[in-house]
C-alpha positions as CSV (number, residue, x, y, z in Angstrom):
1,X,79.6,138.4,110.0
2,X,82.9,139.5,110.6
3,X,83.7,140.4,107.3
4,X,81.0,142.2,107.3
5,X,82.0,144.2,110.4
6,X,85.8,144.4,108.9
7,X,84.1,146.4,105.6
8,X,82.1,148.1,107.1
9,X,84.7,149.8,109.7
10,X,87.3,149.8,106.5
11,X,84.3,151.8,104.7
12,X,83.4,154.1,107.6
13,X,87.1,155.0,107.9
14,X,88.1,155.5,103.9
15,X,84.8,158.3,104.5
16,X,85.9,159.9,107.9
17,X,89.7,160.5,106.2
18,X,88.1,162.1,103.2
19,X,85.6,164.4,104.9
20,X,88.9,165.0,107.5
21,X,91.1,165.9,104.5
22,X,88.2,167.7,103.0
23,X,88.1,169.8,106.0
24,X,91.8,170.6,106.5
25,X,92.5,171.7,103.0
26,X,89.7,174.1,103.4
27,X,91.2,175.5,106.3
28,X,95.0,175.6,105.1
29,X,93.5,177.2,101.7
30,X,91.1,180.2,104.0
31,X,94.8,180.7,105.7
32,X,97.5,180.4,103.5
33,X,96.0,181.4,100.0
34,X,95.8,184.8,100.9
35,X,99.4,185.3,102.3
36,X,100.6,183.1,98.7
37,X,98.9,185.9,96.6
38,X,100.6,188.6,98.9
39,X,103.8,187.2,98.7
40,X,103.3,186.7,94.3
41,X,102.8,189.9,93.9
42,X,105.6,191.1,95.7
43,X,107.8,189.3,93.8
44,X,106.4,190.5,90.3
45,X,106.5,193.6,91.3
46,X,110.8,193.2,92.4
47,X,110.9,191.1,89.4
48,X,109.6,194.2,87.3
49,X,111.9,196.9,89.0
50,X,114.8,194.6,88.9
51,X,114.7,194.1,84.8
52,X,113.5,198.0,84.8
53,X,116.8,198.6,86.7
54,X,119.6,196.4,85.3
55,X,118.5,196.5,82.0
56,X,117.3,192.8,80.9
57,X,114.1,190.6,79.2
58,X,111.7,189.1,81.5
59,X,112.5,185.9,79.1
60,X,116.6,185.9,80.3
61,X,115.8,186.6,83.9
62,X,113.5,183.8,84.2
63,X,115.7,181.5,83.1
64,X,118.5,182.3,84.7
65,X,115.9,181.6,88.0
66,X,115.1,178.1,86.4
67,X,118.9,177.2,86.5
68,X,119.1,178.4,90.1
69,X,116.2,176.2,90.5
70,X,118.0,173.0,89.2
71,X,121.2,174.1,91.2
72,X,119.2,174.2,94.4
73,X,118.3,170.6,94.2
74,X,121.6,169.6,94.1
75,X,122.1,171.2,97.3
76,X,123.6,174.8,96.5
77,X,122.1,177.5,98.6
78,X,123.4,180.8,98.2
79,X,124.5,181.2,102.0
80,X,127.6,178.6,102.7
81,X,125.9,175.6,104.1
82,X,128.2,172.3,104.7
83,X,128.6,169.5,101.9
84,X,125.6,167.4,101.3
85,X,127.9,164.2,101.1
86,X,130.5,163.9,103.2
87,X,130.3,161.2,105.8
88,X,128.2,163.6,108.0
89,X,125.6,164.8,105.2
90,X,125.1,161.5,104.2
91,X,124.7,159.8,107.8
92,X,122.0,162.8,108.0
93,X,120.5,161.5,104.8
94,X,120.3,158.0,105.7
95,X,118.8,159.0,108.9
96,X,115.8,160.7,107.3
97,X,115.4,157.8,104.8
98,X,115.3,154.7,107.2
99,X,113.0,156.5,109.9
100,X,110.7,157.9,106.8
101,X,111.4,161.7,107.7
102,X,112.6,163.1,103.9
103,X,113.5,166.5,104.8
104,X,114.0,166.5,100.9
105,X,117.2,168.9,101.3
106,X,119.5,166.2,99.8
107,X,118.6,163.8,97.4
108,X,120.6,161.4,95.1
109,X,121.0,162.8,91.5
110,X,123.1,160.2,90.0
111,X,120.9,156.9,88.5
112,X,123.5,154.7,91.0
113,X,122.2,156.4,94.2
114,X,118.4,156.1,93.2
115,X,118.6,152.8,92.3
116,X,120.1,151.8,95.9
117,X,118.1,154.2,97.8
118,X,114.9,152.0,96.2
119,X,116.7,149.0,98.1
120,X,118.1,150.7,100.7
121,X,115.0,152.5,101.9
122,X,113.1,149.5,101.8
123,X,115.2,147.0,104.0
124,X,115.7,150.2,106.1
125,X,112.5,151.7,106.9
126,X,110.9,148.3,107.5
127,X,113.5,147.6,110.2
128,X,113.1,151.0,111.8
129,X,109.2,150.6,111.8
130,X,109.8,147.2,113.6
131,X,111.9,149.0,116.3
132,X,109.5,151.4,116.9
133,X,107.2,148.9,117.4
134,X,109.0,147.1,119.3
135,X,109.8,150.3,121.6
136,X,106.2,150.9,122.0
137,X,105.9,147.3,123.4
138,X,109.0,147.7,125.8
139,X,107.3,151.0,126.9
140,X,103.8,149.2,127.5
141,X,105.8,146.1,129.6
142,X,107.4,149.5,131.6
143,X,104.8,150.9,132.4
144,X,102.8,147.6,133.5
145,X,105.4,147.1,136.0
146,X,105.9,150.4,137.4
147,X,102.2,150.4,138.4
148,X,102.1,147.1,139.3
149,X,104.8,147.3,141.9
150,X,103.4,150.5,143.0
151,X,99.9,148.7,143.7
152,X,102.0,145.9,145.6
153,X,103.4,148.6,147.8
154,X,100.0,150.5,148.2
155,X,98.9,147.0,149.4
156,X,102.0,145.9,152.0
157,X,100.9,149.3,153.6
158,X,97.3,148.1,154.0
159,X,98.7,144.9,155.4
160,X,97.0,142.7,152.7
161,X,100.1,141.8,151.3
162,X,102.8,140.8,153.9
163,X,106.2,142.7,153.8
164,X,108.2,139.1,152.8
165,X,107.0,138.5,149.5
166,X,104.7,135.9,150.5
167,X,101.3,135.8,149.7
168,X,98.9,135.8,152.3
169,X,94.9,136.7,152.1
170,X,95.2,139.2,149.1
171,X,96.8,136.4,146.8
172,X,93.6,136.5,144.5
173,X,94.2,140.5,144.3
174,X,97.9,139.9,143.4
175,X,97.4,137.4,141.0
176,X,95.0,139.6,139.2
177,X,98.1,142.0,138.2
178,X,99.8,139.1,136.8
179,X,98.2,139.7,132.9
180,X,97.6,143.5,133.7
181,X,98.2,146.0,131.0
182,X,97.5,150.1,131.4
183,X,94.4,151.5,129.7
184,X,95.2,153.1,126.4
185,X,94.5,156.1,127.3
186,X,96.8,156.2,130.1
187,X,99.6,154.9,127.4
188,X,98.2,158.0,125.2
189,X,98.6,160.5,128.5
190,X,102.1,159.7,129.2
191,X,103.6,159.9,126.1
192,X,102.0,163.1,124.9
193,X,103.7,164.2,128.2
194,X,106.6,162.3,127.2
195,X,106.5,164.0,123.3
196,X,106.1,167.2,124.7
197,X,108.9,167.4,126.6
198,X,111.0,166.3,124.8
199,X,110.0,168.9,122.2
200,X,110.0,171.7,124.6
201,X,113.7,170.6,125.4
202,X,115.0,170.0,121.8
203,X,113.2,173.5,120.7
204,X,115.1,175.5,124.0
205,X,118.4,173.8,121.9
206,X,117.4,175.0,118.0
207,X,116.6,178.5,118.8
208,X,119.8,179.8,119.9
209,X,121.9,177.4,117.9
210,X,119.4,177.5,114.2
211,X,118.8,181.2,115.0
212,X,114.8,180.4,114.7
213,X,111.8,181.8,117.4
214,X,110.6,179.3,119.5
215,X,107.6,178.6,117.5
216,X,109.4,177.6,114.8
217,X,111.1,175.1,117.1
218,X,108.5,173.6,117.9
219,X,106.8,174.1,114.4
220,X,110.0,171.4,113.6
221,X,109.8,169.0,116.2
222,X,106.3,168.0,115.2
223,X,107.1,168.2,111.3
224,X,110.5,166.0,111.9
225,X,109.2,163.6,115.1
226,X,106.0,163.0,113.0
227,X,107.8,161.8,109.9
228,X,106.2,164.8,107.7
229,X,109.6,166.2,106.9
230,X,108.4,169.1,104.2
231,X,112.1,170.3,104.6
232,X,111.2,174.0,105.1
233,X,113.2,173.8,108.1
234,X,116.0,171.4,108.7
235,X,118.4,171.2,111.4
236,X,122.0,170.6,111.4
237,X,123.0,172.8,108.0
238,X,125.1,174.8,108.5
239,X,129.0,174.7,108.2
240,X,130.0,175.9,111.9
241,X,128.5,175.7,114.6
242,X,129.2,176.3,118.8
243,X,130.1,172.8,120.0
244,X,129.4,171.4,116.7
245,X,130.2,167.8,117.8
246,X,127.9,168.0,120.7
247,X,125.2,169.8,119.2
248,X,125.1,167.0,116.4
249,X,125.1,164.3,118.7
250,X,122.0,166.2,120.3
251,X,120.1,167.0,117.2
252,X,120.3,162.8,116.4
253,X,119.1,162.0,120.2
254,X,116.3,164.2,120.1
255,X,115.5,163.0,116.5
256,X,114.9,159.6,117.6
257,X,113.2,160.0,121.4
258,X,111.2,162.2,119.3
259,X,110.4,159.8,116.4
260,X,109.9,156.8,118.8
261,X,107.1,159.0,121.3
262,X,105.5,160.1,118.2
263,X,104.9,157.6,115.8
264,X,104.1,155.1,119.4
265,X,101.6,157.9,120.2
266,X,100.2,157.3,116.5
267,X,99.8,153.8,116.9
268,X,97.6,154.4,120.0
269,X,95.8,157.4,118.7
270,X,94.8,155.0,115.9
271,X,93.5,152.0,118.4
272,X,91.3,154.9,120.1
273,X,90.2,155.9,116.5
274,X,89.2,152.2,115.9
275,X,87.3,152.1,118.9
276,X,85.3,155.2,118.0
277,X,84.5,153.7,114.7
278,X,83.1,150.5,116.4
279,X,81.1,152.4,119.0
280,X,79.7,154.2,115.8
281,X,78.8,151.1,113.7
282,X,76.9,149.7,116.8
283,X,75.3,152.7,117.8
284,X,74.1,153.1,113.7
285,X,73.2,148.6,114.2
286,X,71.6,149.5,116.7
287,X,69.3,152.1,115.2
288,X,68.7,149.4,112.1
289,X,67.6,147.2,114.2
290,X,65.1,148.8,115.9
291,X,63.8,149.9,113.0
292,X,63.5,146.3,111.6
293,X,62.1,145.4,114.4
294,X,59.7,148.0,114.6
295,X,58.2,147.5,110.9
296,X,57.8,144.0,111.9
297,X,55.9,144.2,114.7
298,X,53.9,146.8,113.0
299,X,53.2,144.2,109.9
300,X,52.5,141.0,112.0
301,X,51.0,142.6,115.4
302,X,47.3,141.4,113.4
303,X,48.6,138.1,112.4
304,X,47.0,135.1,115.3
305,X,50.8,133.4,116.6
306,X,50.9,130.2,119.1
307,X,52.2,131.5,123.1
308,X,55.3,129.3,122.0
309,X,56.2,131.1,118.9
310,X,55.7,134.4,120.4
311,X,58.3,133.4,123.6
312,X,60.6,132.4,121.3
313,X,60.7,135.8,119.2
314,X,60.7,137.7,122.4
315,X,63.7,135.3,123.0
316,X,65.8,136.1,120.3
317,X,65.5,140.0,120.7
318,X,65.8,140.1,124.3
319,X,68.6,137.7,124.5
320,X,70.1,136.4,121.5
321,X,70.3,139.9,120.4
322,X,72.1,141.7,123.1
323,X,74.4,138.5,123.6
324,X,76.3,139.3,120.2
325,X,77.0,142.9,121.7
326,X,79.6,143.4,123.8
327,X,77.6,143.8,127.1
328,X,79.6,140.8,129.5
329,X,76.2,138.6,128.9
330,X,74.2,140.8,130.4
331,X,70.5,140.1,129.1
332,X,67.0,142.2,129.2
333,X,65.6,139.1,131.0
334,X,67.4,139.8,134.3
335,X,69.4,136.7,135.3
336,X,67.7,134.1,132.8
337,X,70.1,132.3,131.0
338,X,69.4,131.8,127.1
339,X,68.1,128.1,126.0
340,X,70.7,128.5,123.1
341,X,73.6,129.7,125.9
342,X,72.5,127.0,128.0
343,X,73.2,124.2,125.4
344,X,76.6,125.2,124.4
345,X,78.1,125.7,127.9
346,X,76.6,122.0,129.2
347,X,77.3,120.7,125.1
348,X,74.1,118.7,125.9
349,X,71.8,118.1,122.8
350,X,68.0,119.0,122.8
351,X,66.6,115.3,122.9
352,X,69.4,114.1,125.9
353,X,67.9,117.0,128.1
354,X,64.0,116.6,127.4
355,X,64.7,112.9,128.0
356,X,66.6,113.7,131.2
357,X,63.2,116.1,132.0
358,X,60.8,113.4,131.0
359,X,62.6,111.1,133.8
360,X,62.5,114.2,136.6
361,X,59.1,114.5,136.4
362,X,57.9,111.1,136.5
363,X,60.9,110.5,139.1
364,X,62.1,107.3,137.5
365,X,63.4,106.2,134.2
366,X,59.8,104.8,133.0
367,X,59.9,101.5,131.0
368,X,57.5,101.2,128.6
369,X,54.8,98.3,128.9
370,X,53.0,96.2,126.5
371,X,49.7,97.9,127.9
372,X,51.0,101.5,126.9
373,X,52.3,99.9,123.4
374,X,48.9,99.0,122.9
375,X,47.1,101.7,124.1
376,X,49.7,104.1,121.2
377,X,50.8,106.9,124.2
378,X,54.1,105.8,124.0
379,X,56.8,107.9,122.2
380,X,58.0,111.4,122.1
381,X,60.0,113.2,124.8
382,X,60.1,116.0,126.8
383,X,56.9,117.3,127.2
384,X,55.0,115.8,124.9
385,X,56.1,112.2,127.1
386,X,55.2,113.4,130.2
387,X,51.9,114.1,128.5
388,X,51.7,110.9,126.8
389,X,52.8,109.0,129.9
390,X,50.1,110.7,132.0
391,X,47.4,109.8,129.9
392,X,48.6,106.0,129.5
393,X,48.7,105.9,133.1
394,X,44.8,107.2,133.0
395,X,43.7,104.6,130.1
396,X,45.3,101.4,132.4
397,X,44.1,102.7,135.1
398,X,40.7,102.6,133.3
């Protein structure tokens, strides 16, 4: 059964990423493929007048732009940008492996650096996705407190709680706090408020220092705080800067408050997708069943049933149905209590409690006589004894 459920929520989710990613590319193609074709044909056309100008083959320009190409990924820019490997660059670089960012502005080109960023990006992200797991959990404990102790002050003001410490009538309501943990989407509020200023803040620091427009700012805070990293923009390049040292140090704060709010924000955002799957697959078994149900009551509502056979069907769609559903054990019956829910909370077996009801209703433990041995009405229990007994009692009376 729960297998079932797991595969069918892994299913439901494979089909809602593809139809999501199905959706966004046709929205990024609508908007960007026009402005791509704009931007091609500008170049041609520079690329034409530029040969027309100087001189030269289409065939020797291009591949002059190749090499440029190839000297680019080893970190040459025309404008003077700082090394890619000192101590700094490569502190930067190591940054953006272990927290999964890959601006993809520097990258190792020797065989030596691949082959330890395979084993150094896999000891390192894995710890770095730990800590961020483990900072979502310190921020959940955080915030349990804070609104606990704010509950136990609304409370000393009411005078439930007295001002000592000691626990007087409103113990129960105290102790209630003591497992308490804030609704997910109150963890989801705070730390899109808490994401959000934090990117507000670190954008009002890039634009006058990068030279971009505020959008762009922010544009980077949510590429580099989500881990997307395409590397179109990248902070922290260039040689000088105003208060270089303290503007670095910056840039690596507001790197990982940012990383830590987003990717905990992620990790919440995907517990509220998982509960909008489940209230989907029971909202779609919920359907299914009444549809079952419906085609067989339609097939069998001809067909002659005994008044026992009949309670227990009603039984099992009334109660037994709506108890595996998450609905506290509330049941269609009103406050009747399942014969199958009633056995496994007592742990008493069938025959033990039809004995037990065979002894109520005669009001003694009956002991069977040679006259009712003879007569054959002894045997069976529960209702069937009291029946038997009854009529036993009738034939000695007789």
């Amino acid at each position: 059964g729960r297998l079932n459920a797991d595969n069918a929520r892994f299913l439901l989710l494979a089909v809602l990423i593809v139809l999501y990613m199905l959706c966004g590319a046709a929205v990024f193609s609508a908007i960007e493929l026009p402005t791509e074709r704009e931007a091609k044909e500008r170049w041609e056309e520079r690329l034409e007048n530029f040969t027309r100008r100087h001189n030269l083959s289409r065939a020797e320009l291009r591949h002059f732009l190749r090499e440029y190409e190839e000297a680019s990924v080893a970190g040459i820019r025309v404008d003077d940008i700082r090394p890619r490997w000192d101590f700094t660059g490569a502190f930067y670089f190591v940054g953006t492996v272990v927290s999964t960012i890959g601006f993809g502005m520097t990258t190792p080109a020797t065989v030596g650096g691949k082959i330890f960023l395979i084993f150094y990006g896999l000891i390192g992200c894995a710890g770095t996705i730990l800590f961020f797991n483990l900072f979502l959990e310190r921020l959940i404990t955080v915030i349990a407190y804070v609104m606990k102790s704010c509950h136990e002050r609304q409370l000393r003001r009411k005078g439930v709680l007295p001002h000592d410490g000691r626990r007087g009538s409103g113990s129960s309501e105290v102790d209630s706090l003591a497992g308490w943990k804030p609704s997910v989407y109150y963890v989801m509020l705070i730390l899109c408020v808490a994401s959000l200023i934090i990117s507000c803040c670190a954008s009002a620091m890039y634009t006058p220092i990068e030279g971009w427009s505020y959008f762009d700012s922010l544009y980077f805070c949510f590429v580099a705080f989500s881990t997307i990293g395409f590397g179109d923009l990248v902070s922290s390049q260039n040689v000088r800067y105003e208060s270089q040292g303290l503007y670095r140090f910056g840039n690596f704060v507001f790197i990982l408050m940012g990383v830590c709010c987003i990717y905990s924000l992620f990790n919440v955002i995907s517990i509220v997708i998982k509960q909008s799957i489940n209230w989907i697959l029971k909202k779609l078994a919920c359907k299914c069943c009444h549809r079952c149900q419906r085609r067989l009551f339609r097939s069998r509502r001809n067909v002659v049933m005994p008044g026992n056979v009949r309670s227990r069907r009603n039984i099992s769609i009334e109660t037994e149905g709506v108890n595996e559903s998450d609905t506290d054990g509330r049941r269609l019956s009103g406050e009747m209590i399942s014969m199958k829910d009633f056995l496994a909370s007592n742990k008493v077996s069938l025959a033990i409690m039809q004995k037990q009801l065979s002894e109520t209703a005669n009001g003694y433990p009956r002991q069977m006589s040679s006259n009712s041995k003879q007569n054959g009405f002894s045997g069976g229990i529960g209702a069937l004894a009291i029946m038997n007994n009854r009529l036993a009692e009738t034939s000695v009376d007789r």
